[in-house]
C-alpha positions in Angstrom: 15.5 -24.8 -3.7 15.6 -21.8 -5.4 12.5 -19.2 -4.9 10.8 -17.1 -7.7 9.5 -13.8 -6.1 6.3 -12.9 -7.8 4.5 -9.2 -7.1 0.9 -9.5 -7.7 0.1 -5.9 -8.9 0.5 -3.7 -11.6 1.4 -0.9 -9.6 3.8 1.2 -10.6 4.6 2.4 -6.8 4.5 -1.7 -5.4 7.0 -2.4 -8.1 9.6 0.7 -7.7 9.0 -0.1 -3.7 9.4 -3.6 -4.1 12.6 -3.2 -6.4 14.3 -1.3 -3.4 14.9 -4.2 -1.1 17.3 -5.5 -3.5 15.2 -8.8 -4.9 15.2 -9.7 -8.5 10.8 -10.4 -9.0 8.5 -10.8 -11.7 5.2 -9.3 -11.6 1.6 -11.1 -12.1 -0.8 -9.2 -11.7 -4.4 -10.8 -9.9 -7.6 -10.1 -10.7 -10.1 -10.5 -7.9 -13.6 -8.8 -6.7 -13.0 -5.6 -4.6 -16.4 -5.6 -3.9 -16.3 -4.6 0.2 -18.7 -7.0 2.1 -21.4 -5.8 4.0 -20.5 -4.5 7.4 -16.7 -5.5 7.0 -14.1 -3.0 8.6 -11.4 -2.1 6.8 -8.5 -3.9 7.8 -10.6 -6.9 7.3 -11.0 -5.7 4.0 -7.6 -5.0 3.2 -6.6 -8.1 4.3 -8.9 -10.3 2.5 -8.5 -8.6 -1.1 -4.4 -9.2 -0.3 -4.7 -12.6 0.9 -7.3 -13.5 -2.1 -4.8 -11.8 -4.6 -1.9 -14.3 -3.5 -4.1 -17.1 -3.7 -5.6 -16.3 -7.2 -1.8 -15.9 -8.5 -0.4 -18.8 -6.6 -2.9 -20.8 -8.4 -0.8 -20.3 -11.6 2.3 -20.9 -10.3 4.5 -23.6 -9.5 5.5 -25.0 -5.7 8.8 -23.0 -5.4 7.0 -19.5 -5.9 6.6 -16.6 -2.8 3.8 -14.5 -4.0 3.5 -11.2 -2.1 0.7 -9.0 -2.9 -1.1 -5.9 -1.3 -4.3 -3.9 -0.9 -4.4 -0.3 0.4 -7.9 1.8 1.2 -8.1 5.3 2.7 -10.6 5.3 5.0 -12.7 8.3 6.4 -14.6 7.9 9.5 -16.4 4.6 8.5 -16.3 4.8 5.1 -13.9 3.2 2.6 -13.2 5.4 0.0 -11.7 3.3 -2.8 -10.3 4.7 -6.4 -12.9 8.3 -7.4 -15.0 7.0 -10.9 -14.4 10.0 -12.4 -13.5 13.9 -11.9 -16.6 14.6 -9.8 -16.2 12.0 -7.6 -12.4 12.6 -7.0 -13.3 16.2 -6.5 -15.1 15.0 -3.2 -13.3 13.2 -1.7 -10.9 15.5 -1.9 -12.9 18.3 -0.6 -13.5 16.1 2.1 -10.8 15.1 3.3 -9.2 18.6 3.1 -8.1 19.8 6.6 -8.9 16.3 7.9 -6.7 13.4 9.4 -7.9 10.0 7.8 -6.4 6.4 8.2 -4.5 4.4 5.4 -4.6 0.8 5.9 -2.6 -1.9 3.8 -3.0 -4.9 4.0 0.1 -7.6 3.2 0.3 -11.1 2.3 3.2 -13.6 1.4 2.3 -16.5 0.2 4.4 -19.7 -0.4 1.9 -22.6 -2.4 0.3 -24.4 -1.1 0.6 -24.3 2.5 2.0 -20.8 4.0 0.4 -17.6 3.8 1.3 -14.7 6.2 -0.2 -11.7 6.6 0.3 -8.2 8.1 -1.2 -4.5 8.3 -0.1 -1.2 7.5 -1.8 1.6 9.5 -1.1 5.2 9.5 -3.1 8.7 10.0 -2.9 11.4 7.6 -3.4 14.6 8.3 -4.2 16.6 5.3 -3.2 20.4 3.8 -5.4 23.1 3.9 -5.1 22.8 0.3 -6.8 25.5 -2.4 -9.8 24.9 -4.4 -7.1 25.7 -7.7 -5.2 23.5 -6.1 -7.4 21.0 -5.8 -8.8 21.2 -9.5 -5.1 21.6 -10.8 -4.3 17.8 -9.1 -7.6 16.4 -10.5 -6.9 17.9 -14.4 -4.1 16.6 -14.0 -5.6 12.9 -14.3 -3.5 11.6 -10.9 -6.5 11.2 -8.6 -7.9 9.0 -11.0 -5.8 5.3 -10.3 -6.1 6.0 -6.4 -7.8 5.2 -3.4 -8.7 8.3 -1.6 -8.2 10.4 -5.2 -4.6 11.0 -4.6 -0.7 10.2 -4.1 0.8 11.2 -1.2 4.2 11.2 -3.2 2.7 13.7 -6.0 5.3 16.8 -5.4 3.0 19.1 -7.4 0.3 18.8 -4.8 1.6 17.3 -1.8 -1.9 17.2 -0.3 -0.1 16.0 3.0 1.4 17.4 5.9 3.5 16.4 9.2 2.6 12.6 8.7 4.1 10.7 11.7 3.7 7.0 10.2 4.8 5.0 7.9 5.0 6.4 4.0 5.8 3.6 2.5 2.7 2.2 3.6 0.5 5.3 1.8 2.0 4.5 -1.1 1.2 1.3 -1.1 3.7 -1.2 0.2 4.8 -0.8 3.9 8.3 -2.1 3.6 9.0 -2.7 6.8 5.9 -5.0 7.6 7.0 -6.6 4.5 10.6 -7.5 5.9 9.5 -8.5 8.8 6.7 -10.9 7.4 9.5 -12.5 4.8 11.9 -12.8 7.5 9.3 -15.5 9.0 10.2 -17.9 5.6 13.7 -16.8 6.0 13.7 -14.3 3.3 15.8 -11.2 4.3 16.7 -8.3 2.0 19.7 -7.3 0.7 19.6 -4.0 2.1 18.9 -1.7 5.4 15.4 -1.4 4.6 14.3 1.4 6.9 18.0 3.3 5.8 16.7 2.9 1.6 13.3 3.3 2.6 14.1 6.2 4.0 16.6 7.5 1.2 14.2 6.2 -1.9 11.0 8.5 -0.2 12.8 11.3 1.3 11.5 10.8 4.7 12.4 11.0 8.0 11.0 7.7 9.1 9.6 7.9 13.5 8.3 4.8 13.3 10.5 1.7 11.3 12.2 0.5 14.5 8.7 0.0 16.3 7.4 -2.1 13.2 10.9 -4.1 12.9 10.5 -5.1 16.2 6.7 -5.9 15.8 5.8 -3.4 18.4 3.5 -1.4 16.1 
């Protein structure tokens, strides 16, 4: 049987991520409540809002679809901080998490209607720049902050709010690749590339930990 790869998301970043492993895919994007429950942790959170994402598209689909979909948070002591509602509110949480290290989670899920769904999470700290108040105000006028969790992109070159991250990039961005292989590679989906090597090449990056997550020790 021949499989139709389906992204669920919109996202720029998922889809030029996604596109790297080699796949042809079509994107559907799912609409779902990201509502956090009450008292539930962020990787719980993650998790749920990918695996509900899959679900919602597979519900559309037909038998012979894999549906992978994603949900990233940036998360700052105990507090999620999901996409800023407007300038102000980007402004702090950026002033907050200036100087700082904070956690990224992402959570994955593949999906193959009606009975398998795998999933797996992407966790990294980031350490942020000492970054300048113009700084700052230059990113936000700039309308990036806006579309992100956290109010920012760790790939944005004109800011590059991050420094001497030892994790996974991919998986600030949005789509830990290598997670991702390794969960397809359960339904005997393997891409047509050296992820970590185009990972690697595609982000600039000096990758310390794809070999860890590859062999499912991190």
């Amino acid at each position: 049987m021949i499989l139709n790869l389906i992204l669920a998301s919109n996202s720029p970043r998922r889809k030029y991520l996604l596109g790297l492993l080699g796949w042809n895919f079509d994107v559907v994007p799912a609409d779902v409540d990201e509502t956090v429950l009450p008292g539930e942790k962020p990787a719980d959170y993650v998790l749920r809002l990918a695996e509900s994402k899959a679900r919602a598209v597979g519900e559309l689909l037909e038998d012979n679809a894999v549906i992978i979909s994603a949900d990233t948070t940036v998360v700052d002591g105990n507090e999620i901080l999901g996409k800023p509602i407007d300038s102000d509110d980007a402004a702090r949480m950026l002033h907050r998490l200036r100087g700082q290290t904070h956690q990224v989670y992402t959570g994955l899920a593949v999906h193959h209607p009606p009975e398998v769904m795998l999933t797996d999470l992407g966790a990294a700290d980031v350490p942020m720049r000492n970054y300048t108040d113009e700084e700052l105000q230059d990113y936000i006028a700039s309308g990036d902050p806006l579309d992100k969790a956290g109010a920012y992109a760790i790939q944005h070159a004109g800011f590059h709010p991050v420094e001497s991250l030892k994790a996974c990039y991919a998986n600030v961005v949005g789509l830990p690749l290598c997670h991702l292989t390794r969960t397809l590679k359960k339904i005997d989906l393997d891409p047509k590339v050296n992820v970590a090597e185009v990972c690697q090449a595609a982000l600039g990056y000096q990758c310390p930990v794809h070999n860890l997550i590859l062999r499912e020790e991190l």
